[in-house]
N, C-alpha and C positions, 0 to 999 in steps of 0.2 A: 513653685519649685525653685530650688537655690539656682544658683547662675553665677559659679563656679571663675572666680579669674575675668569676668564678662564673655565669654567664650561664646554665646547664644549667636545666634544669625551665622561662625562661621565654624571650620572644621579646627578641632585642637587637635594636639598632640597627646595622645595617651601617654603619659609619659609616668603616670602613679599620682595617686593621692596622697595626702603627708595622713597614715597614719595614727596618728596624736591630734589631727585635726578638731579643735573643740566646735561645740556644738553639732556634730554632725550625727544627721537625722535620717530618718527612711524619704523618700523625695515623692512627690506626686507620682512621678511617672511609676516608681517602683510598688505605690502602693497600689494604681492602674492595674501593673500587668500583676498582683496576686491575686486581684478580681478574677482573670482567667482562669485563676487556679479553683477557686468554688466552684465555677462549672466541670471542670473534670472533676474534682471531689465529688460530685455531689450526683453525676450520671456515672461513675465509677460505683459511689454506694447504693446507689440504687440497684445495679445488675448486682451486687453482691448480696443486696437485701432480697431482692426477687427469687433469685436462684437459690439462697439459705431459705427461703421458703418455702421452694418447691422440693427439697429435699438433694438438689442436685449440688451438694456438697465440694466435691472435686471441682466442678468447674467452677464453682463462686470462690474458692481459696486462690486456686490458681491465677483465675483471671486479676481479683483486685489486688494481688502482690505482683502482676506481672503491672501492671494499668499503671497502680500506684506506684511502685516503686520508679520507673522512669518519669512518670510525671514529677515526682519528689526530686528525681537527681538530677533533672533538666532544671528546674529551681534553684534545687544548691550551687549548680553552675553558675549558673549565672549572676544569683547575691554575691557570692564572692567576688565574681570577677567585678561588680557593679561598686563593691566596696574600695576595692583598690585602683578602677581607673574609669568612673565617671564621669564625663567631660560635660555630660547635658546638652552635645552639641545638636545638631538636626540630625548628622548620620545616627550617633548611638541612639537619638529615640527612635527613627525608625527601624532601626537594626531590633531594637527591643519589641517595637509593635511587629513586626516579622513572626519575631518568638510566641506572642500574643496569637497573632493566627495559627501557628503551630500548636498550639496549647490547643485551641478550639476545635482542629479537626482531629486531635488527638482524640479528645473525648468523644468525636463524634464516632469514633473509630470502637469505640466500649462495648456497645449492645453487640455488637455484629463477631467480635470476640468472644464473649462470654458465649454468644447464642451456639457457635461454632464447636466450644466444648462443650458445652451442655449434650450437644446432636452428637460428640464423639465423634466430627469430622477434624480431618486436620485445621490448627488454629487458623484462621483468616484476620491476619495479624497487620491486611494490606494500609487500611486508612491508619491506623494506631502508630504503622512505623513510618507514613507519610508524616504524617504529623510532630512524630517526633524528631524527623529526620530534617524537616525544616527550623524546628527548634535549634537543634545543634549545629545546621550549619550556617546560619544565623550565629550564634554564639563564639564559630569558629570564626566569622568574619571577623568578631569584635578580636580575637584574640591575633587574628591577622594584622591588626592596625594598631595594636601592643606593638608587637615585632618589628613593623616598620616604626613606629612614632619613638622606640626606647631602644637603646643599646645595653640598659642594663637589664633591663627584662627581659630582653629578646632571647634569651635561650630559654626561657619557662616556659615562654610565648610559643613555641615555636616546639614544643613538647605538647602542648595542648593543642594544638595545630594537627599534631602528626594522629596522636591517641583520638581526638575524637575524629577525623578522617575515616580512619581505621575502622572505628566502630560504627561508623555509619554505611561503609561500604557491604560492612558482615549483617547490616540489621534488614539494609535493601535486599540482601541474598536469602535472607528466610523470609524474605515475603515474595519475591518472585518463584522463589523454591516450592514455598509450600510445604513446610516441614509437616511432619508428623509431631505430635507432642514428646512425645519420649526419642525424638530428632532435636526437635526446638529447644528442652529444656539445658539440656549441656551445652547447645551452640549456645544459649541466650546465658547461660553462666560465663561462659569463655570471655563473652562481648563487655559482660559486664565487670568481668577483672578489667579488661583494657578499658573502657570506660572510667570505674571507679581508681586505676592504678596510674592514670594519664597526670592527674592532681598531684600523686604523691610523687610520681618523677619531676615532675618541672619544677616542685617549690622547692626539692633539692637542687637545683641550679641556683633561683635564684626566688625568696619567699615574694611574691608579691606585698605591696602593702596594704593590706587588706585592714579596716578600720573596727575595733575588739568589742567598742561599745555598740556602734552602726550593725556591724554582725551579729549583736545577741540581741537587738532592737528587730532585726526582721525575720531571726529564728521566731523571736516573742508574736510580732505581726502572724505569721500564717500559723503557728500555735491558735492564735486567736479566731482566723480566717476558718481554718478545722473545726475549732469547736462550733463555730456557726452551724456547723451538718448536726450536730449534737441536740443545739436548740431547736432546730429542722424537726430532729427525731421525734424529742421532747412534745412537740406541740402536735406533733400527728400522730404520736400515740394518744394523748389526750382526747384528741379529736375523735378518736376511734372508739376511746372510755365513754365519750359522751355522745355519739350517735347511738350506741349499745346500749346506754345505761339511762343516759341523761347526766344531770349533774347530780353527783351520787358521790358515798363518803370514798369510793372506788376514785374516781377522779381529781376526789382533793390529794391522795394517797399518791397518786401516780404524780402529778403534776409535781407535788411538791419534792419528789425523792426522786426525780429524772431531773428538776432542775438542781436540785444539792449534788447530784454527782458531777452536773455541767460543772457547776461553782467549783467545787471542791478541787477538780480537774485544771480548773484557769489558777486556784488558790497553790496544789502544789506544784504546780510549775514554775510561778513566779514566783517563789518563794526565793530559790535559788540564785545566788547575786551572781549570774552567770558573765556581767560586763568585766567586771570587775576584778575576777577570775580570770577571765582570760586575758586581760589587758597583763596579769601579774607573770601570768605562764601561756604567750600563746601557742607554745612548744603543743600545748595539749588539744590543741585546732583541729586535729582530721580526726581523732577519738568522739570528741566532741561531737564533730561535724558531721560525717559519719552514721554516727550512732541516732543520729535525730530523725535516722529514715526510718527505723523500725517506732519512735514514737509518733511521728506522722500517720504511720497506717496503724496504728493503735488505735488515734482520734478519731480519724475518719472512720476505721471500722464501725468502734462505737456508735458514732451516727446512724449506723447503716444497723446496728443490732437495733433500735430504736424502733425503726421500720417494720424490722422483724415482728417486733413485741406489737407495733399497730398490726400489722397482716394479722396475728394471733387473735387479738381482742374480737376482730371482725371476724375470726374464723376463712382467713382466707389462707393459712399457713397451711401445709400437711405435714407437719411435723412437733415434735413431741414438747411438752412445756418445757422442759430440761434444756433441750436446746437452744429452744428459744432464748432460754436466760442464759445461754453457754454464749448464744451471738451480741450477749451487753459484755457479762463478767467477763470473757478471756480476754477482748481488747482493755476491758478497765484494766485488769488485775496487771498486762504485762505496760500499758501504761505508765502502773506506780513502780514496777519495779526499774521501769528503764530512765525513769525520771531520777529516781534511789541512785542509781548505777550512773545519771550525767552528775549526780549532787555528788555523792561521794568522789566522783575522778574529780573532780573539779575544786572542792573544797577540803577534802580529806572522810574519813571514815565516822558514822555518827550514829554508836551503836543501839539508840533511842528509837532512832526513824527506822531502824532496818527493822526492830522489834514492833513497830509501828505495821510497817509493810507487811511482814509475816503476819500477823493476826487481819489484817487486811485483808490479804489473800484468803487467810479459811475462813474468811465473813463470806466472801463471793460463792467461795466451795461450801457454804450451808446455804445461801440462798439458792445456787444450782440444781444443790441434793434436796430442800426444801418444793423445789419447781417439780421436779422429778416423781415427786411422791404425792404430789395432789394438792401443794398450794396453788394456788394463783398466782398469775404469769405480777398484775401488778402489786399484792403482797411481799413475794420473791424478789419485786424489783426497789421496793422498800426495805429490806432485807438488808439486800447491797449497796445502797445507800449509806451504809454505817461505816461501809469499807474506806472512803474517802473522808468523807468528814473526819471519822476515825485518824486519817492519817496527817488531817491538817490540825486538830485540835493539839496533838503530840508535838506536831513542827512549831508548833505555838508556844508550846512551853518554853523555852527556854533555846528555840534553835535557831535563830536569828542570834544570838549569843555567843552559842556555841560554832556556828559556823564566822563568826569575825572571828573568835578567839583561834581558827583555825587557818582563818586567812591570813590574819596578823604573824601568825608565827611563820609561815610559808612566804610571806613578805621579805623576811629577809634573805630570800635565795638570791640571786640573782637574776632577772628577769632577761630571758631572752629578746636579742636587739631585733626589734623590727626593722630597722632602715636601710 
């Protein structure tokens, strides 16, 4: 791990990292605590896979967008904040391994969730917001020792300070409460403006300096860390083709076209020069940033549709082949189009890929309709296979091209001053 100024052994001063810093990298400790994050991805996808199984629909949407979506934002908190004022000293690691325990009883808090809407008792949301709630205030510390160590950050500081307070105070109250669902869901909307709106007040005081290449290196990192539930999926559907079948033309079929969408999936993401980008404009940071929660639970879904498609093979699913492939195709399909939608903000508009997308899209919607009408679940999933590939053989063409020739001309705006 770097060691920053030699700072190690005592307490620094947060006082911000030079932004423009070269060489800088995702660090041991940070790549540590995304390991906690697989464990929540991965007992999140499971209860969504179980319960898309068992036909109970509502509570498997609900739970993995309520699960996921704080698991995702307690992350984004914290990368950021780690990009602009990591000291490496002993307080911020264990402030961070804090987070790390919050993360783990978060996830342990999942089944007991899900199981609670499934029953159509009010949500039992108690360990989940334990767990997150130690995350946050944990995060608040670190943003507490902004405040004191900097006088020029200290009102951003002290913005993030107040908003996540706030939202931890209201998240304690619907677990003591005991809300009803259709109680929880507008409280937990409200919590989550103040939550998500706490970022966008403070860096109107004063931006943090948050480092453009370091940020799109640990978006890239837990892009990666997700698609791991994907490969998850991948091999335990297989596993399920060849308990059923053996090794059968069935299983070379499956294997081969769950791991082309895994590939395809890491291919169009990184395609996009996303450092690069944002180092030019990082005006476009909370669109960006943002927007990476609904790609997050894309990935992970996918994972979790994988599952599905094993439950199926083994007959242990109750529900219809259609579906089944509806729990791969709709995390793929809104996947590419949200990966489309960070390429285009980012680099400009590239009306080749979108035409890519589109025909993408009604690749998925024939494999669905295919699934529906009496192919096979891993034919279907062969199918949709073509949807990705499809979209990177087109990026191939000439879009690495076309997107510098788009960077280049956007070069010359003038780049908003980080310092």
């Amino acid at each position: 791990m770097t060691d920053p100024g030699g700072i190690r052994g005592r307490l620094a001063r947060m006082a911000g990292r030079d932004p423009h810093e070269r060489g800088r990298t995702a660090t041991n400790l940070e790549l540590f605590f995304d390991l906690t994050f697989v464990v929540a991805f991965s007992l999140t996808g499971v209860q969504l896979a179980d319960h898309l199984a068992a036909g109970q629909y509502l509570a498997a949407v609900i739970g993995f967008v309520f699960c996921g979506f704080a698991a995702i934002w307690a992350w984004i908190n914290f990368s950021w904040m780690a990009s602009a004022f990591d000291t490496d000293d002993w307080l911020f690691r264990l402030t961070t391994m804090v987070q790390m325990l919050g993360v783990c009883i978060f996830a342990l808090g999942a089944e007991t969730f899900f199981r609670s809407l499934a029953e159509h008792r009010p949500p039992d949301n108690r360990v989940i917001v334990l767990g997150y709630v130690v995350m946050r205030i944990a995060m608040l510390a670190q943003w507490v020792r902004v405040a004191v160590s900097s006088q020029r950050y200290r009102p951003a500081a002290l913005w993030y300070v107040v908003t996540i307070l706030a939202a931890q105070v209201g998240w304690v109250g619907t677990a003591v409460a005991r809300l009803s669902l259709g109680a929880l869901v507008p409280v937990a909307l409200v919590l989550y403006v103040v939550e998500l709106g706490g970022p966008v007040l403070a860096e109107r005081r004063a931006r943090t300096p948050w480092h453009p290449h370091h940020i799109a290196e640990r978006y890239g990192l837990l892009t990666i860390v997700t698609l791991g539930e994907g490969i998850v999926g991948t091999v335990t559907a297989l596993q399920a083709v060849v308990g059923e079948q053996g090794w059968s033309l069935d299983a070379v079929a499956l294997g081969l076209a769950a791991l082309a969408i895994n590939l395809g999936m890491w291919w169009v993401y990184f395609g996009v020069p996303t450092a690069r980008a944002l180092h030019a404009h990082p005006d476009r940071s909370f669109p960006w940033g943002y927007g990476h929660v609904v790609i997050f639970l894309a990935v992970a879904a996918f994972g979790a549709g994988l599952h599905v498609a094993a439950m199926s093979i083994q007959h242990h699913a109750h529900i219809h082949a259609g579906v089944v492939l509806a729990a791969i195709v709709v995390p793929l399909g809104v996947f590419l189009v949200g990966v489309l939608a960070m390429a285009t903000y980012l680099t400009g508009f590239d009306g080749l890929c979108l035409a890519a997308v589109v025909v993408a899209i009604a690749v998925l919607a024939a494999a669905t309709y295919a699934a529906d009408h009496g192919v096979s679940v891993v034919a279907a999933i062969a199918i949709a296979a073509v949807a990705p590939v499809l979209t990177v053989v087109v990026d191939e063409v000439g879009g690495d091209r076309r997107r510098a020739e788009r960077l280049d001309r956007r070069s010359g705006e003038q780049p908003e001053d980080q310092a």
